[in-house]
C-alpha positions in Angstrom: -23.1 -17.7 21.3 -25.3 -16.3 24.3 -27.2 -13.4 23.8 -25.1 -10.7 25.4 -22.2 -12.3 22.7 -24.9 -11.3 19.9 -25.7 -7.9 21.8 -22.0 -6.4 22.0 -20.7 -8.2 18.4 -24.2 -6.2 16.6 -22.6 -3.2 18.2 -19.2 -3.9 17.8 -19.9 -4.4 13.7 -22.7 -2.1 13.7 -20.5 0.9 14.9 -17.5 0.5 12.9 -19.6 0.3 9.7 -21.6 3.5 10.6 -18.2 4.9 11.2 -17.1 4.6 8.0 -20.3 5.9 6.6 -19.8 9.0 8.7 -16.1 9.8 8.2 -15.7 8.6 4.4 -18.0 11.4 3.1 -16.1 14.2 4.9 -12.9 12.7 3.3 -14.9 13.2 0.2 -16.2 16.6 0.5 -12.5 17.7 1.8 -11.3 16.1 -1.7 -14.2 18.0 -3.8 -12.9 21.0 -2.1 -9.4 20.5 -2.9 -9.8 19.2 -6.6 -12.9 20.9 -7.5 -11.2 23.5 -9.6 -9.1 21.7 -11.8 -11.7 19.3 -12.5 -13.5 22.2 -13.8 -10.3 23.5 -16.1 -9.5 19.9 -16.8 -13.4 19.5 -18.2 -12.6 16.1 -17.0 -15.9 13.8 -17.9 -18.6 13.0 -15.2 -18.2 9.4 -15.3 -14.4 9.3 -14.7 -15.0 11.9 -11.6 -17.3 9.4 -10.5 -15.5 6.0 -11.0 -12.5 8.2 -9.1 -14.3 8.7 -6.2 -16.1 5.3 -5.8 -11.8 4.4 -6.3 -11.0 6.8 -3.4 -14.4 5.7 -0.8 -12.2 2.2 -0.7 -8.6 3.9 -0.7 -9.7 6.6 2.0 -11.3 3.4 4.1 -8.1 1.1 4.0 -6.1 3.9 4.5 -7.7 4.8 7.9 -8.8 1.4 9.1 -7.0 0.9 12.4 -8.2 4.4 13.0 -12.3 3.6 12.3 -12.2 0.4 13.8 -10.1 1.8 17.2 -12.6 5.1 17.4 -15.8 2.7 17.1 -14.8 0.3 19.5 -13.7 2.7 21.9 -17.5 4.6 21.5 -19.4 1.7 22.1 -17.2 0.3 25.0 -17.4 3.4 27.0 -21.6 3.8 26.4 -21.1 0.0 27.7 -19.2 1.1 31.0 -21.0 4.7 31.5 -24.2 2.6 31.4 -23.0 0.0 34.1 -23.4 -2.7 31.8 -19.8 -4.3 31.7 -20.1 -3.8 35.2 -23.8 -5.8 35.6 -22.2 -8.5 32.7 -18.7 -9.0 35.1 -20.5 -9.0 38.3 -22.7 -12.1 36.9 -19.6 -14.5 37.0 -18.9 -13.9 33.5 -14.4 -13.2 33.3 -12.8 -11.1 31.6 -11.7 -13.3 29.2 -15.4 -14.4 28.1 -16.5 -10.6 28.2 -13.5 -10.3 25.8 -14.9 -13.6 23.5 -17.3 -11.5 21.4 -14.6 -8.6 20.3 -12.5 -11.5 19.3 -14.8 -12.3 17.2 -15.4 -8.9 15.5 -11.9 -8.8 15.7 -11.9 -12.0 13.2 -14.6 -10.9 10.8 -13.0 -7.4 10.7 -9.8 -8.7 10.0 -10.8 -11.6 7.3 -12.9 -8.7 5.5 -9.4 -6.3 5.2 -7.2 -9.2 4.1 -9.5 -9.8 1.0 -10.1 -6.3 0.4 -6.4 -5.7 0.6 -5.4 -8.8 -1.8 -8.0 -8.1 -4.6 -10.3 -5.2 -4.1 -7.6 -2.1 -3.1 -5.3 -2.5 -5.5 -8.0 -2.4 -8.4 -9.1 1.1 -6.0 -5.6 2.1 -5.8 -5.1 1.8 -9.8 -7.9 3.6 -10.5 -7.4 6.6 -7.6 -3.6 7.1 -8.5 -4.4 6.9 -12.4 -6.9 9.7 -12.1 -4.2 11.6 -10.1 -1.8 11.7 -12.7 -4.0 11.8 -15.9 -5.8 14.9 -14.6 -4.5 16.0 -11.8 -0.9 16.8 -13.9 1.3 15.6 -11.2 4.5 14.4 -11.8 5.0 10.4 -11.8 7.5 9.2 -9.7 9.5 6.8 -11.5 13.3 5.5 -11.6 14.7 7.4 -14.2 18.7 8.3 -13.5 20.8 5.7 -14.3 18.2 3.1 -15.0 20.1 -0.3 -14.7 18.3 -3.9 -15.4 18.3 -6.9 -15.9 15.7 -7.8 -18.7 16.7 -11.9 -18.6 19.3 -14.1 -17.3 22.1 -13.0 -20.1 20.8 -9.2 -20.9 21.2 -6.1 -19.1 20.1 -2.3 -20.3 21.4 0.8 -18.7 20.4 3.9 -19.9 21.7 7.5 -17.9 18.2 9.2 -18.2 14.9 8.2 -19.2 11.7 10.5 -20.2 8.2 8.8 -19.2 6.4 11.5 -21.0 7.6 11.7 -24.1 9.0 7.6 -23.5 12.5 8.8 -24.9 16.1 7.6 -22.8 19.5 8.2 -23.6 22.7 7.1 -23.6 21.1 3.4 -23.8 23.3 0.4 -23.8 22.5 -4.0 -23.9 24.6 -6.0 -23.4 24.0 -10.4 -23.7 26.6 -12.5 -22.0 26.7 -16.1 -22.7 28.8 -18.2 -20.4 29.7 -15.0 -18.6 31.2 -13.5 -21.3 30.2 -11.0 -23.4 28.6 -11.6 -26.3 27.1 -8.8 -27.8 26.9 -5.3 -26.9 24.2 -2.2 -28.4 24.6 1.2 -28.3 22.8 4.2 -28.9 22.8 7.5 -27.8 19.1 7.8 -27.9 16.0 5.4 -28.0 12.6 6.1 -28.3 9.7 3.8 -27.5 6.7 3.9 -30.6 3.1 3.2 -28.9 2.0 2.7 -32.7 4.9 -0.3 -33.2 5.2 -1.4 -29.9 8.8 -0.9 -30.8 11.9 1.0 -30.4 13.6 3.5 -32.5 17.7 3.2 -31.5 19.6 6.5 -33.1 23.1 6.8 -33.6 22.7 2.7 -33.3 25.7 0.6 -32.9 26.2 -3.1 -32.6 29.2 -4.9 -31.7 29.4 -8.9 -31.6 32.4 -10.4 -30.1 34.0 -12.5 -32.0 37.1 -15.0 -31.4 39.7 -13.2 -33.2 37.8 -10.6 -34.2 34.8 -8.6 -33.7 31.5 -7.9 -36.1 30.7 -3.8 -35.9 27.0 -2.7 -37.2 26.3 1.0 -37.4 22.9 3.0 -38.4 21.8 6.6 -37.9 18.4 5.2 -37.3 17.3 1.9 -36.5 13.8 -0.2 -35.3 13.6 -3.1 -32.9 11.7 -4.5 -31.1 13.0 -5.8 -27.3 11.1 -7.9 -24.8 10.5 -5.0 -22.7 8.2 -2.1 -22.5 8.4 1.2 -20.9 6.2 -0.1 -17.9 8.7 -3.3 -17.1 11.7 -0.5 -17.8 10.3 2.0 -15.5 7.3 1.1 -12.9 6.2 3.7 -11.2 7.0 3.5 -7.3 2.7 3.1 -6.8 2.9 0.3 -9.1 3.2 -2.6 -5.9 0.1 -1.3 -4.5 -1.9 -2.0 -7.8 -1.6 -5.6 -7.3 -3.3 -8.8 -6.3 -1.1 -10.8 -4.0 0.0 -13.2 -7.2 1.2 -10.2 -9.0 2.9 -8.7 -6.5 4.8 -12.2 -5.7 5.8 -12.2 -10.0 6.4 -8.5 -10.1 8.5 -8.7 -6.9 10.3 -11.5 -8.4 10.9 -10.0 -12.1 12.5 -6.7 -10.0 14.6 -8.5 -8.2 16.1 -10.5 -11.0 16.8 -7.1 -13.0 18.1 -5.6 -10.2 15.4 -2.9 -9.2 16.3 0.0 -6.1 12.8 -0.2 -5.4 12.5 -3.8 -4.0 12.4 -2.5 -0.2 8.9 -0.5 -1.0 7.6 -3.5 -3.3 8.3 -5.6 -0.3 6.8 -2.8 2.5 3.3 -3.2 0.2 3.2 -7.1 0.5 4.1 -7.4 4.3 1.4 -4.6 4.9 -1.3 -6.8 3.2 -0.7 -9.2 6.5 0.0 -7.1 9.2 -3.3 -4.8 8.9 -6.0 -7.7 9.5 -3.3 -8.7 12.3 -3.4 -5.0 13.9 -7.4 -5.6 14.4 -6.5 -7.8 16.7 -4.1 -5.2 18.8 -5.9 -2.5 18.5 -9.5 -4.3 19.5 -7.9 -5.3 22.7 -6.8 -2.4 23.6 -9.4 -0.3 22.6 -11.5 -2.5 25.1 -8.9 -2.2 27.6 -8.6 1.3 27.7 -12.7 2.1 27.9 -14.3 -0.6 30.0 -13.4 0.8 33.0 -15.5 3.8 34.0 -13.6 7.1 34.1 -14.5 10.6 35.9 -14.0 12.3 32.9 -16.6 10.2 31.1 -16.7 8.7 27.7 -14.3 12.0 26.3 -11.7 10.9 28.3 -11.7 7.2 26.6 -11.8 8.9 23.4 -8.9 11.3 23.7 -6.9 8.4 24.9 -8.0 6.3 21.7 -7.3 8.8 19.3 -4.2 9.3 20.4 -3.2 5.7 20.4 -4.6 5.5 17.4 -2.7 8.2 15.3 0.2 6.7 17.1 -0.1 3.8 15.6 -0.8 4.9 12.5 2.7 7.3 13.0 4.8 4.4 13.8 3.5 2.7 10.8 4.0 5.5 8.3 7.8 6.2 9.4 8.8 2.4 9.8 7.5 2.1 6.5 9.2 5.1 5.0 12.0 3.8 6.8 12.6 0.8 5.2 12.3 2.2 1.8 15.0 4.5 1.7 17.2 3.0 4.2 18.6 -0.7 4.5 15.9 -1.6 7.0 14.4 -5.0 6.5 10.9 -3.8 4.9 9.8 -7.1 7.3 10.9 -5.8 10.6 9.8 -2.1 9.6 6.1 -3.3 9.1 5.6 -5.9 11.9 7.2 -3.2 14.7 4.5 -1.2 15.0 2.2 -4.7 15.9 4.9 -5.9 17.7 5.2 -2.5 20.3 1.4 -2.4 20.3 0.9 -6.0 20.9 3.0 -5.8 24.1 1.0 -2.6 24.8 -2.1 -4.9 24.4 -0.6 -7.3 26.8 0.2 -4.8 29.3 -3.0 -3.0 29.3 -5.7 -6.2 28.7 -4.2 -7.3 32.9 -4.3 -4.2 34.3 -8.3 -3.9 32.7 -8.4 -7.8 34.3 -7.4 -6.3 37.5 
């Protein structure tokens, strides 16, 4: 690499790091603010504050990448062009092209750096930030717990009508193992409670009918222990649970859902596609970022900036509805999260030839 290659990738780096630094500590201070008192009513211990917010420094980063990384490049690009210096480096023989070589570049590093964040290092964040959230914070989990239907393995299903995370209590439970697609047993209860002590269940008004060939076997209990090959977690994840995974646990989690049935399998799906299309979108957004502020404007650097906040909360719009999208309609969760790279790609297209022009 040539000099000037060095020169604009140093800033190009340089200025999306220092971004971060500058904009994470405001998301912190905004959180303080918010939070502030009930950690103070919650007398919730130093260290866990602490661990929280080192949890929410990586959340609040990923969350706003294309945003950091499209502010920075446009801030740097358009001190480049008010100084005359894309104009000095084009004029020289250089393209447009090779000009472009060294944001590529960034564009690679940047991108390689949020694909391993976003397979191992988030979803450790995420656990920790959305664990805090409900542990202290007293908000209410969001879990599948009307009509819970699964399958648990490849001859048993459980259904029961409600289920109670907090006090791990369902009703109206029901298994049923089929053998040759037929039934062969069937348990009933009208209530079930799961014992953290026991790692077991506690099945009242328990009933157990085993299908015979002439005639049926009928066991009855007021009270009854057993233990299953479930636990409350496998019977109702909670819809954050996807992004609390490295890939390979998303791939066996996705997989385990989908064999019992799961309504969540759209969002589960919405969290693994988006751990490839964000190092893709540094790509996008890099190109247009430099094709919207190397060209000198009368209105000056603000005018570059207005135009790439705006096409960055755009994008960042698009990918919050398309996402939302596909889990609660019958959108493919694949085409909802590669749209918004798709549109801005042929944005990218469009703009990177008018800039060569």
């Amino acid at each position: 690499m040539k000099i000037i290659d060095w020169y604009i990738l140093k800033r190009y780096l340089g200025t999306f790091f220092v971004m971060i630094l500058l904009f994470v500590p405001i998301g912190i201070v905004i959180d303080v603010a918010e939070k502030i008192n009930k950690i103070l009513e919650n007398d919730i211990p130093m260290v866990d504050v602490l661990k929280y917010y080192g949890n929410f420094t990586i959340y609040f980063a990923n969350m706003l990448f294309p945003i950091f990384l499209f502010i920075s490049i446009i801030w740097f690009t358009s001190k480049l062009a008010s100084n005359t210096e894309i104009v000095a480096i084009l004029s020289s023989g250089i393209s447009y092209m090779r000009f472009l070589r060294p944001y590529i570049v960034g564009a690679t590093i940047i991108s390689i750096f949020a694909l391993v964040m976003g397979m191992f290092l988030v979803p450790k964040a995420s656990a920790g930030y959305n664990d805090f959230r409900y542990k202290y914070m007293k908000r209410k989990e969001v879990r599948e717990t009307q009509n819970v239907f699964k399958q648990i393995s490849e001859n048993e299903f459980i259904y029961v009508s409600n289920f109670s995370y907090g006090t791990k209590t369902g009703y109206n439970f029901t298994l049923e193992k089929f053998k040759d697609l037929k039934l062969e047993s069937k348990i009933q209860a009208s209530r079930i409670v799961f014992n953290d002590s026991t790692q077991d269940y506690t099945l009242y008004n328990y009933e157990k009918r085993i299908v015979g060939l002439n005639d049926d076997k009928l066991e009855k209990e007021t009270q009854k222990n057993i233990k299953f090959d479930f636990d409350v977690d496998d019977l109702t994840p909670a819809i954050y649970a996807a992004e609390t995974m490295t890939l390979g646990e998303l791939n066996q989690f996705i997989e385990k859902e989908k064999m019992r049935g799961s309504a969540n399998i759209s969002s589960y799906l919405v969290v693994k596609y988006k751990k490839y299309s964000v190092p893709v979108s540094a790509f996008i957004l890099t190109i247009i970022a430099v094709a919207v502020s190397s060209m000198k404007r009368r209105g000056g650097m603000g005018v570059n900036l207005a135009m790439g906040i705006a096409l960055a909360f755009t994008y960042i719009f698009f990918d919050k509805i398309f996402g939302t999208l596909a889990e609660a309609s019958s959108i493919n969760p694949l085409f909802a999260v590669w749209f918004p790279n798709v549109i801005f790609g042929i944005l990218a297209v469009y703009l990177l030839n008018n800039a060569k022009r």
